[in-house]
N, C-alpha and C positions, 0 to 999 in steps of 0.2 A: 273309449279311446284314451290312453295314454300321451299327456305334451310332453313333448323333448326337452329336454334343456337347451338354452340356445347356446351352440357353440360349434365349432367348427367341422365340419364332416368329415371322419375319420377315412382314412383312402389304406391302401397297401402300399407301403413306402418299396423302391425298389432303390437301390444305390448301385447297381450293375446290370449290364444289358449282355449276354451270350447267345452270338449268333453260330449255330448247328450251319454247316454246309452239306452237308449230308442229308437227303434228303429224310425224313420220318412218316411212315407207313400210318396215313390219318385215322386208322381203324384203331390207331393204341391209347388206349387210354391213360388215365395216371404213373399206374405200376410200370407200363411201360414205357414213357415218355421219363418218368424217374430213373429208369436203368437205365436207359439210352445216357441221360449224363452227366451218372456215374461213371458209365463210360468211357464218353467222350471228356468231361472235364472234370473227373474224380469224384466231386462229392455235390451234390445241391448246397450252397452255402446260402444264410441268411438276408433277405433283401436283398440277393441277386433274381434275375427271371432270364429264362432259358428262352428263348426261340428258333422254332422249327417249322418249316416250309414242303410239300411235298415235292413229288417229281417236275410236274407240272407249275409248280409258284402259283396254282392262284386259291392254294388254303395255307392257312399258317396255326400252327399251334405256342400258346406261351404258357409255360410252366413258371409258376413264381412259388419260391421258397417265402413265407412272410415271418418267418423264426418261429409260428408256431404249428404250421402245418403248411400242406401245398393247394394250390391253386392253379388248373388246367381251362385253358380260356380257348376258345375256334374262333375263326373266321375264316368265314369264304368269301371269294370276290366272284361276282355275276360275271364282270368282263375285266378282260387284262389280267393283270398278274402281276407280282412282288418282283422288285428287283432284287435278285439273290444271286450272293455269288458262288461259282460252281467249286471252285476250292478255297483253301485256306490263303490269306494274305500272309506277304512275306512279314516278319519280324521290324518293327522301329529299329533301325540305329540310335 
């Protein structure tokens, strides 16, 4: 076995959070959770992560862009369900 060097545990920096109101078909995998948004919010930009919910709110998918590649995470909830909202919020003044 190999000792680590001791130093702090490296994590996926995220500096933005993007919530999909639209629901996302949990069968999609990467390529398609990528397109979706492309779609939805142009391009995957770096240390942002995408979040997606199905029809039903109780699985949610995150895509995180980490500047060098992407990163596709699940969760399901046994009971209950994610508070999601069903359209887009209006704009800040």
């Amino acid at each position: 076995m190999r000792r680590l060097a001791s130093r702090d545990p490296q994590v996926i920096r995220v500096d933005a959070l993007w919530l999909a109101v639209e629901p996302l078909d949990m069968r999609a995998g990467t390529e398609a959770a990528l397109a979706r948004v492309g779609r939805v919010f142009g391009a995957a930009r770096p240390r942002h992560a995408y979040l997606f919910a199905n029809r039903r709110a109780n699985r949610m998918k995150v895509l995180v862009h980490d500047g060098i590649g992407i990163w596709l995470s699940a969760r399901r909830l046994h009971q209950g369900k994610f508070v999601w909202p069903r359209t887009a919020a209006p704009p800040l003044a």
